[in-house]
C-alpha positions as CSV (number, residue, x, y, z in Angstrom):
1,X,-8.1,16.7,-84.1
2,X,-7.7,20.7,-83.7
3,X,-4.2,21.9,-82.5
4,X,-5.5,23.0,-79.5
5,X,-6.8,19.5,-78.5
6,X,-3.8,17.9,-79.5
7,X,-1.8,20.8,-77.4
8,X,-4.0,19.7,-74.3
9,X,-3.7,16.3,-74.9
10,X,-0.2,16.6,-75.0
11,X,-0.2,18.5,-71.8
12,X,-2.2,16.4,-69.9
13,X,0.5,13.2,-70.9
14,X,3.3,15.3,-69.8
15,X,1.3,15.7,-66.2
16,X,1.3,12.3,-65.9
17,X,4.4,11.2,-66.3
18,X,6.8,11.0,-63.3
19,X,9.5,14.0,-63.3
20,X,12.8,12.7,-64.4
21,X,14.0,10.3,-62.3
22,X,17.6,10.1,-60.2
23,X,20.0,7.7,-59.3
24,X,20.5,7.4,-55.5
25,X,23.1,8.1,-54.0
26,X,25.9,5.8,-53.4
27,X,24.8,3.6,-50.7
28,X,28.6,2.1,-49.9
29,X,27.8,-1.4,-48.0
30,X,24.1,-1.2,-47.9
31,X,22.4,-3.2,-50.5
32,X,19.1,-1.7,-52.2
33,X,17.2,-4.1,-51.6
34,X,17.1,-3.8,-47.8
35,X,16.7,-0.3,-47.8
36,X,13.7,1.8,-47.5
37,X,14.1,5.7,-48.5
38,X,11.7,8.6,-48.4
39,X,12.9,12.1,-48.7
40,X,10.7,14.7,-49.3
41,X,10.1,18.6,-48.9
42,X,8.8,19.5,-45.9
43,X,6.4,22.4,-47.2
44,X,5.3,19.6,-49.7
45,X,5.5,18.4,-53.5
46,X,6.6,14.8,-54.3
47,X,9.1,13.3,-52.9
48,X,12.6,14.2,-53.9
49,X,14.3,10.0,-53.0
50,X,11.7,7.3,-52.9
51,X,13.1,3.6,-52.5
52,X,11.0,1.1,-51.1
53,X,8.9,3.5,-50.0
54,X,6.1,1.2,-49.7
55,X,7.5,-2.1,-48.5
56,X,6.6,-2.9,-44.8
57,X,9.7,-2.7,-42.6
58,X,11.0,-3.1,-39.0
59,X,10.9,0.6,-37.8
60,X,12.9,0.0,-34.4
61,X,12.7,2.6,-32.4
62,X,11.4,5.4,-34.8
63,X,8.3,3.6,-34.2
64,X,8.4,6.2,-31.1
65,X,7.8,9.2,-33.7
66,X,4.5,7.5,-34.4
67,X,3.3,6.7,-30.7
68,X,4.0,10.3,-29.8
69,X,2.2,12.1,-33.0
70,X,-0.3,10.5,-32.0
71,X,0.1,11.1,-28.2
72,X,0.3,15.0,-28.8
73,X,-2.5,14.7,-31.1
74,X,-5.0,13.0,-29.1
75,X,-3.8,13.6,-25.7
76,X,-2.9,17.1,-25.9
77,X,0.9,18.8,-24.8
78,X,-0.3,20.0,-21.4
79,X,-1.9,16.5,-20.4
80,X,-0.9,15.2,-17.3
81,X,-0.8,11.7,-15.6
82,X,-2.1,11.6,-12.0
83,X,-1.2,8.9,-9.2
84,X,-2.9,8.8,-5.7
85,X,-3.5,7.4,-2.2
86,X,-6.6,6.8,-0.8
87,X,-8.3,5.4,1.7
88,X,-11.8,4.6,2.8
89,X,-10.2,4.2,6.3
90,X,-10.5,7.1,9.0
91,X,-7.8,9.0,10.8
92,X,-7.2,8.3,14.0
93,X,-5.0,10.8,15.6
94,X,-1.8,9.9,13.6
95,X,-3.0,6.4,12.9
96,X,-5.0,5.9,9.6
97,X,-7.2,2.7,11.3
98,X,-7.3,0.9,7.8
99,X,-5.6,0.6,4.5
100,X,-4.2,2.9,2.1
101,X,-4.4,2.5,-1.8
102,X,-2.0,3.5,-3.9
103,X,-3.5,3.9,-7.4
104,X,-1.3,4.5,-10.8
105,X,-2.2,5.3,-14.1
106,X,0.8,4.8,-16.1
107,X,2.8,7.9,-15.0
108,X,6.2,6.9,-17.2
109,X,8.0,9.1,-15.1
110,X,7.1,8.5,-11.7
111,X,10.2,8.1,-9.7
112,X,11.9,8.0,-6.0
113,X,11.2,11.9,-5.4
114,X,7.2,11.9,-7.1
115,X,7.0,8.9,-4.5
116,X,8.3,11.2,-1.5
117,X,6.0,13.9,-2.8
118,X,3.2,11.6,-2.2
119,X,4.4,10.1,1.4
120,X,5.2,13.7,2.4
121,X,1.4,15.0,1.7
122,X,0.5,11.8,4.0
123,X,2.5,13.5,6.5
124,X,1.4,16.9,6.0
125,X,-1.9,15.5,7.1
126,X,-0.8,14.1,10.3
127,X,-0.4,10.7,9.1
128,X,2.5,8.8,11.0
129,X,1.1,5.5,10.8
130,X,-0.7,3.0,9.0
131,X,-2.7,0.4,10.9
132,X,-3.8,-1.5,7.3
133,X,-2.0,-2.8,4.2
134,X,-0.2,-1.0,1.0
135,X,-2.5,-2.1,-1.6
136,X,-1.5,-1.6,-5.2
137,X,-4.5,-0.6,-7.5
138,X,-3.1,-1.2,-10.9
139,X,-6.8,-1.0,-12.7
140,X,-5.9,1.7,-15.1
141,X,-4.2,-0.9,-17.9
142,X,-6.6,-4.0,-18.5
143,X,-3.4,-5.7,-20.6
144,X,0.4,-4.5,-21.1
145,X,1.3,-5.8,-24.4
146,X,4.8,-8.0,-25.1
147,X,7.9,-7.1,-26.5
148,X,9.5,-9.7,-29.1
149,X,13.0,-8.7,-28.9
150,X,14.0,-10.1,-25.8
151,X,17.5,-11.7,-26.9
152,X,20.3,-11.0,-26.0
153,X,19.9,-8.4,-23.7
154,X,17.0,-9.6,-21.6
155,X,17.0,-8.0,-18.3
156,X,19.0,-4.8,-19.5
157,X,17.2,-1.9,-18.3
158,X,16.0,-0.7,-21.2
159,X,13.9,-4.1,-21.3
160,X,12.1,-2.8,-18.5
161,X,8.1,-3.8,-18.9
162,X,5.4,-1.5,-18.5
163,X,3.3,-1.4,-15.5
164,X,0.8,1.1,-14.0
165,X,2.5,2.1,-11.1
166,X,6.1,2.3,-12.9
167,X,8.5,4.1,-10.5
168,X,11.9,4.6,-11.2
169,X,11.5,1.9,-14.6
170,X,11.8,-0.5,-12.4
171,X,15.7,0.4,-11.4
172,X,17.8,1.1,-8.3
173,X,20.5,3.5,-8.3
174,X,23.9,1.3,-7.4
175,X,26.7,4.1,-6.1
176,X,30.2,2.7,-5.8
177,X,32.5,4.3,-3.6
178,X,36.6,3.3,-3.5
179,X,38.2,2.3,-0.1
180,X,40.8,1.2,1.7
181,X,39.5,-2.4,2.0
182,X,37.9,-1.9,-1.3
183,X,34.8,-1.0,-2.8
184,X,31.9,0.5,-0.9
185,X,28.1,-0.6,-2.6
186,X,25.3,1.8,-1.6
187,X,21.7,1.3,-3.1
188,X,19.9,4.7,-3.2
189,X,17.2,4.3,-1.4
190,X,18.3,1.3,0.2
191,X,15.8,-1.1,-0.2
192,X,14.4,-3.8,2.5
193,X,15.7,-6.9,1.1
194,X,17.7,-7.1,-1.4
195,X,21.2,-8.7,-1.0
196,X,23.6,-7.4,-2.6
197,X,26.8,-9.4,-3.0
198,X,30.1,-7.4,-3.4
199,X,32.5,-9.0,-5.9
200,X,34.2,-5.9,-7.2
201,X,38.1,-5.8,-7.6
202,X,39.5,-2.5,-7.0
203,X,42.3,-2.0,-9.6
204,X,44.3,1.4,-10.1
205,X,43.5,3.9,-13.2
206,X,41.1,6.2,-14.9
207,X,37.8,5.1,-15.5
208,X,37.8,4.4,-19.1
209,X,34.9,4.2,-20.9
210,X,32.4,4.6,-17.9
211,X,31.7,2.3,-14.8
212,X,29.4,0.3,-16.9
213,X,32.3,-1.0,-19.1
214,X,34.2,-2.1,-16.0
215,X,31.0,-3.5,-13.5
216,X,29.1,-6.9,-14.6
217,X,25.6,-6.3,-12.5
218,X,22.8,-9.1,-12.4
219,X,20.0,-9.1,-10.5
220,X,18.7,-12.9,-9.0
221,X,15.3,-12.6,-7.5
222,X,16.3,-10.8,-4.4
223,X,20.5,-11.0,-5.1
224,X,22.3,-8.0,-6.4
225,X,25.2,-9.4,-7.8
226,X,28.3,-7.4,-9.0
227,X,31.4,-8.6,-10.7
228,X,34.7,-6.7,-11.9
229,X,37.9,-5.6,-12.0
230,X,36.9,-1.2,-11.2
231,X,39.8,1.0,-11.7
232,X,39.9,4.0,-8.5
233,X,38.8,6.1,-10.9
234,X,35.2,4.9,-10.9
235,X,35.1,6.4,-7.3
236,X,31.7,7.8,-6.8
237,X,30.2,6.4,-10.0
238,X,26.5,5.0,-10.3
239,X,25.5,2.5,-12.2
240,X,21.3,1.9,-13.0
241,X,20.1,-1.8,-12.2
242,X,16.8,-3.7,-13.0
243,X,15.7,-5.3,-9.9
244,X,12.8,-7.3,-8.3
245,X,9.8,-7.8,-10.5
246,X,7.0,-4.3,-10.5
247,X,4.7,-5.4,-7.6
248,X,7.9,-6.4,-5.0
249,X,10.2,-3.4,-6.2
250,X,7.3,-0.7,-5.4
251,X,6.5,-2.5,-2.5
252,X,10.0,-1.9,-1.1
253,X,10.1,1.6,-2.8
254,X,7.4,2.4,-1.0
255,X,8.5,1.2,2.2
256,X,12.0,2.9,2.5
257,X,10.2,6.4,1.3
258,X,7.7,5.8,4.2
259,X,10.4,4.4,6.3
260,X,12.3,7.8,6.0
261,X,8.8,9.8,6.1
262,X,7.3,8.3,9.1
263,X,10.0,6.2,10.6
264,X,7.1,2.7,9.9
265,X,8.4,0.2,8.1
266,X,7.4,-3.5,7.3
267,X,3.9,-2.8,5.9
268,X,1.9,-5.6,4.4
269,X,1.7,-5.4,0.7
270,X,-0.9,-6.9,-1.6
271,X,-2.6,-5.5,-4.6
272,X,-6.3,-4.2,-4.5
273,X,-8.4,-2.0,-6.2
274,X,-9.7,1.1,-4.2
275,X,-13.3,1.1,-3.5
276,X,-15.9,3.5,-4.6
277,X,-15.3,5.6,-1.6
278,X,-12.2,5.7,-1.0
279,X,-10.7,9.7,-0.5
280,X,-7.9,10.7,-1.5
281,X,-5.5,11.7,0.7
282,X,-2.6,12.2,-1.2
283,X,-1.9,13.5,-5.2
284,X,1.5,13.5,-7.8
285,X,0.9,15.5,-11.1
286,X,3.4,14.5,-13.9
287,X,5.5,16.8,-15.6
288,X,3.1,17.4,-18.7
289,X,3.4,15.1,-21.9
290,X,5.3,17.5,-24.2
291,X,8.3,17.2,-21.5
292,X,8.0,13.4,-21.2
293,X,8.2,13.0,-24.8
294,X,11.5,15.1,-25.2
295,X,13.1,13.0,-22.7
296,X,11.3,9.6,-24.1
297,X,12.6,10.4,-27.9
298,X,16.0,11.6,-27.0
299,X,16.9,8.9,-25.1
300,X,14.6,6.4,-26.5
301,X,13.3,5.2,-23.5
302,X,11.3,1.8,-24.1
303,X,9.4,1.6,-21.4
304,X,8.4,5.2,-21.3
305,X,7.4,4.7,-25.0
306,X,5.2,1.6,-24.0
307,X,3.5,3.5,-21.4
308,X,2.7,6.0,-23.6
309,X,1.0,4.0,-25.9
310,X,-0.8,2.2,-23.0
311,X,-2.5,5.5,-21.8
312,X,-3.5,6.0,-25.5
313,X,-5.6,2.4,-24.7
314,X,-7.0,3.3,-21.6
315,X,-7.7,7.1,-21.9
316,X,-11.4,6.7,-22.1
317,X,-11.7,4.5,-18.7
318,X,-14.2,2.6,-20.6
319,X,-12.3,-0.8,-19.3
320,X,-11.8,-3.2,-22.5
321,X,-8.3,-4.1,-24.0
322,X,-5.5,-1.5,-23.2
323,X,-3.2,-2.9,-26.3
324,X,-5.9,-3.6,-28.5
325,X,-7.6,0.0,-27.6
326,X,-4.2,1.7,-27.8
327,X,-3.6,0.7,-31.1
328,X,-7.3,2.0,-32.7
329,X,-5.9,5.3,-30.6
330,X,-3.2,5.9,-32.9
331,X,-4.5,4.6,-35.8
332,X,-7.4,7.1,-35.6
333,X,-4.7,9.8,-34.8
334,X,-3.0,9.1,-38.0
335,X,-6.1,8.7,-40.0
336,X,-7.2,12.4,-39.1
337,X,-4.0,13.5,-40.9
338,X,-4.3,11.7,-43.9
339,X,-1.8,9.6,-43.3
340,X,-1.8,5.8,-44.3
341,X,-1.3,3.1,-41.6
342,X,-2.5,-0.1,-43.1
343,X,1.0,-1.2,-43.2
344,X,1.6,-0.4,-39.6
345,X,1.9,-3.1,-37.4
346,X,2.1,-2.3,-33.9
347,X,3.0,-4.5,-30.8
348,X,3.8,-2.3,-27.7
349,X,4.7,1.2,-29.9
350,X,8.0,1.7,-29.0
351,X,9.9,-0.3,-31.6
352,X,11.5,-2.7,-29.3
353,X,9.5,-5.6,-31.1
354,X,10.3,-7.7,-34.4
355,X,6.9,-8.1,-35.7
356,X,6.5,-4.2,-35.7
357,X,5.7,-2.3,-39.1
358,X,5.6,0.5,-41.3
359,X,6.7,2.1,-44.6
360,X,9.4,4.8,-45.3
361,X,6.9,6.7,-46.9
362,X,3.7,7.1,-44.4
363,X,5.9,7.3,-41.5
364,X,7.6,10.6,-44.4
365,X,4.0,12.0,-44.7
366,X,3.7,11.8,-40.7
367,X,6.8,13.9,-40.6
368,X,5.5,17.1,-42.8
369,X,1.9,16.5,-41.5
370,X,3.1,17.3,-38.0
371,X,4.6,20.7,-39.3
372,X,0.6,21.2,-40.3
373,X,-0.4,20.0,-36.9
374,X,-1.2,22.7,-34.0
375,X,1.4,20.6,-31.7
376,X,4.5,21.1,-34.3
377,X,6.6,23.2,-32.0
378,X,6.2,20.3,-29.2
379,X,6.7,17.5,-31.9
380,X,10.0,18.9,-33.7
381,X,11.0,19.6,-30.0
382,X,11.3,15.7,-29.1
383,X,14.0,14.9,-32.1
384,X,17.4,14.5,-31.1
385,X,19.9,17.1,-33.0
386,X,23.5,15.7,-33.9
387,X,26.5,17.0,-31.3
388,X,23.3,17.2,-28.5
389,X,21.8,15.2,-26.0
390,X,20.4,11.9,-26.6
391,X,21.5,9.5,-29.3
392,X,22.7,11.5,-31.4
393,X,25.3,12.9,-29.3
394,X,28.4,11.3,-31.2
395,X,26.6,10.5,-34.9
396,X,26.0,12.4,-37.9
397,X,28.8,15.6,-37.1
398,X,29.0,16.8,-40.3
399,X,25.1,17.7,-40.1
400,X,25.2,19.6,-36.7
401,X,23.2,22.5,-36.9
402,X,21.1,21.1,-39.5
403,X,18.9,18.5,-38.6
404,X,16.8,16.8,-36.1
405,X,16.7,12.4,-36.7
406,X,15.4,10.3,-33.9
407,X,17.5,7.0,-34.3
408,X,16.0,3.7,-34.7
409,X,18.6,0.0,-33.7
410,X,17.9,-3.4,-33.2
411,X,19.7,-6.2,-34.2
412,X,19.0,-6.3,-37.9
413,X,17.6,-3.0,-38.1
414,X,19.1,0.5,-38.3
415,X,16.8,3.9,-38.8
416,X,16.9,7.4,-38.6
417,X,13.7,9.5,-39.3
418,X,13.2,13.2,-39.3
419,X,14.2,16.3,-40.2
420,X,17.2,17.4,-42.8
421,X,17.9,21.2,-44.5
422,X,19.8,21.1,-47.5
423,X,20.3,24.1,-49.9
424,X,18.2,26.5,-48.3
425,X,15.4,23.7,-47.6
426,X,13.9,21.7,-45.2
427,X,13.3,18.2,-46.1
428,X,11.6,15.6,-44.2
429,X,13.7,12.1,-44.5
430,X,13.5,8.7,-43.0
431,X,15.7,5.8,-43.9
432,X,15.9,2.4,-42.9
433,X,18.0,-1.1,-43.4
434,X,17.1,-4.2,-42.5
435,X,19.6,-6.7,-42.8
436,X,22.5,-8.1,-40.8
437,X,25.9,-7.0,-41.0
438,X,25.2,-3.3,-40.9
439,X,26.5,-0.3,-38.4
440,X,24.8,2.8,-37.8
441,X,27.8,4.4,-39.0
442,X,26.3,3.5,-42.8
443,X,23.4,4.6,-42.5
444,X,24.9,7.9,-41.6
445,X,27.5,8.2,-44.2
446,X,23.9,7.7,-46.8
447,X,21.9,10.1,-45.1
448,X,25.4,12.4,-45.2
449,X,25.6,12.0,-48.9
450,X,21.9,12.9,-49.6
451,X,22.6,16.0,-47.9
452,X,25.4,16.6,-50.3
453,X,23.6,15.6,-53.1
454,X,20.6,18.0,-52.0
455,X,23.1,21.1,-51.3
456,X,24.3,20.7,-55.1
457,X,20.6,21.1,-56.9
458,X,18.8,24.5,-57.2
459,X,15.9,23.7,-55.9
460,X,13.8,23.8,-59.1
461,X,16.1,21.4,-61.0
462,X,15.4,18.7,-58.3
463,X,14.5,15.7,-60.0
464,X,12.6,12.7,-58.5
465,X,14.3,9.6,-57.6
466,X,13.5,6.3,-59.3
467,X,11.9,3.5,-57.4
């Protein structure tokens, strides 16, 4: 064999073999085999910590990353959701002589003043009365999909379901004022009947720790019932209550907006799909997508995740199964980037599920493909940054300024996925445990000390990780 083969040869083994491998860091209480690690330049190369890369794990909620990559990718940043009235019915002076069709299509962010924007174009039009029914089109999602994390908190808001005509998730705005007799409960809008029964204590002091640590709120078919002891302080607070299930809570919605609009009030509700020539009367544009998503990641708002994922399943209006549809939506999304989603598992796309899936390392590679992607600007947008707004207000300190993680906790399951720069570098990282026992505050001291541990290497001395 000539030197020169041998020399190749030689070459061509070296190529092969892995770079030198790394210890992890020290991962304090976590143990290493619950723990799934992918860290990785951002402009590419291999991965600088891989750990489990592969296994298949409960994502929580940075199973939202993956919904809205493929959201902005498919759906575009400027898309907008649209929800109407119509009517088949005509006008007769300020009477419309027949029934009036409100029709959703999954708007998560239609709320108490989109609804007011509708009523008031009804009113704009001369419209002071209807003669019909409120009917409820909810055609646009064929299915809604579950959630399997339902315990303990059932009933919490952020267990709110999906629905096509969401408005406000579902939730009524409780304002507590103090008085002399003692405390004052307003629902805004008040809503046509719903009982609410006062069993607040009013106590002196500050209001430590928020109204919600103080106020035990539960809502009984049509019963709003509070409990507490409420310090003075609390004086003008608002707490954020679940009521009624979709179909009643939009029916009375609806009916105090109109009530206010038009000064009619007791309308027969029912739902109903609007007929083929049916007008429409009135229109609500959504903010567009990119600006949901900010406020959907930040604050990992489940319900706005799930619808989200919905309209990825019934874009088309082709009719079939919304989940099932929704699901081929974002796997073809992820496909188009390269990126690897046979591990995924998906139940309702916003990680508040236990049988959802994926691995540390596709959900990595959908991290630095989005910097490729023409949407990056509008995707790095929707992370949280630690010190800010969102749940990373009061974690991760000692990285302020320097990265961008949306957070991911269930019982069980504690994440963090995104973006990390460490000695002049920008990494893309995503970490997850699952196992009991564990506080968010561990995962953050890890990712903390990979930051460190990155801060210390030239760059071209970085070794890879063992496995």
């Amino acid at each position: 064999m000539s030197l020169l083969h041998r020399a190749s040869c030689l070459l061509l083994s070296l190529l092969a073999v892995p770079a030198l491998s790394a210890p992890l860091p020290p991962l304090g209480p976590i143990d290493a085999g619950t723990l799934a690690l992918w860290v990785a330049p951002l402009d590419g190369g291999p991965p600088v910590y891989t750990h489990r890369a592969d296994a298949a794990v409960n994502p929580a909620s940075t199973m939202k990353l993956v919904t809205s990559f493929a959201a902005l990718d498919t759906l575009g940043p400027d898309f907008h959701w649209q929800t109407g009235l119509y009517s088949s019915a005509p006008v007769n002076g300020t009477s419309l002589a027949g029934d009036l069709y409100w029709r959703g299509n999954g708007d998560p962010a239609f709320d108490f003043d989109a609804l007011a924007d509708l009523t008031g174009q009804l009113r704009d039009r001369g419209i002071r009365r209807i003669d019909g029914a409120l009917l409820l089109d909810k055609s646009a999602f064929t299915s809604l999909g579950s959630s399997s994390e339902q315990d303990p908190d059932e009933g919490r808001t952020y267990q709110v379901g999906p629905d096509p005509l969401l408005t406000q998730y579902k939730t009524a705005a409780v304002r507590l004022y103090a008085g002399d007799s003692g405390w004052q409960v307003v629902l805004d809008p008040p809503l046509r009947g719903i009982d609410t029964r006062n069993r607040l204590t009013l106590t002196p002091g500050a209001c430590t720790g928020g109204v919600g640590r103080h106020v035990s709120a539960s809502a009984q078919e049509r019963n709003l019932v509070l409990n507490g002891k409420v310090p003075a302080g609390c004086d003008g607070s608002v707490l954020y209550v679940p009521l009624l299930d979709h179909d009643t809570f939009q029916a009375a919605a609806f009916d105090a907006v109109w009530q206010e609009r038009s000064g009619q009030t007791g309308l027969p509700v029912r739902r109903g799909n609007a007929p083929a020539d049916a007008r429409l009367l009135a229109s609500h544009e959504s903010p567009p997508l990119s600006e949901v998503l900010v406020g959907l990641n930040h604050y990992s708002n489940n319900v706005m995740a799930r619808q989200v994922f919905l309209t990825l399943g019934a874009r088309d209006g082709n009719g079939g199964d919304t989940v099932r549809n929704a699901e081929a939506a974002v796997r073809a999304a992820l496909t188009r980037h390269g990126i690897d989603s046979r591990a995924f598992v998906f139940e309702n796309g916003a990680g508040l599920s236990r049988r959802e899936r994926v691995t540390a390392g596709a959900l990595g590679e959908l991290l630095r493909a989005a910097q490729r992607a023409p949407f990056w600007g509008e995707f790095a947008a929707l992370l949280p940054r630690p010190g800010g707004a969102g749940t990373l207000h009061q974690r991760l300190p000692a990285l302020a300024g320097r990265a961008r993680f949306k957070t991911g906790t269930l019982n069980d399951v504690h994440a963090l996925a995104g973006y990390l720069d460490a000695g002049g570098r920008r990494y893309a990282l995503v970490a997850i445990v699952n196992a009991s026992g564990i506080r968010n505050s561990a995962l953050d001291s890890l990712v903390e000390r990979i930051a460190a541990a990155l801060d210390t290497q030239p760059v071209q001395d970085r070794p890879v990780a063992g496995r």
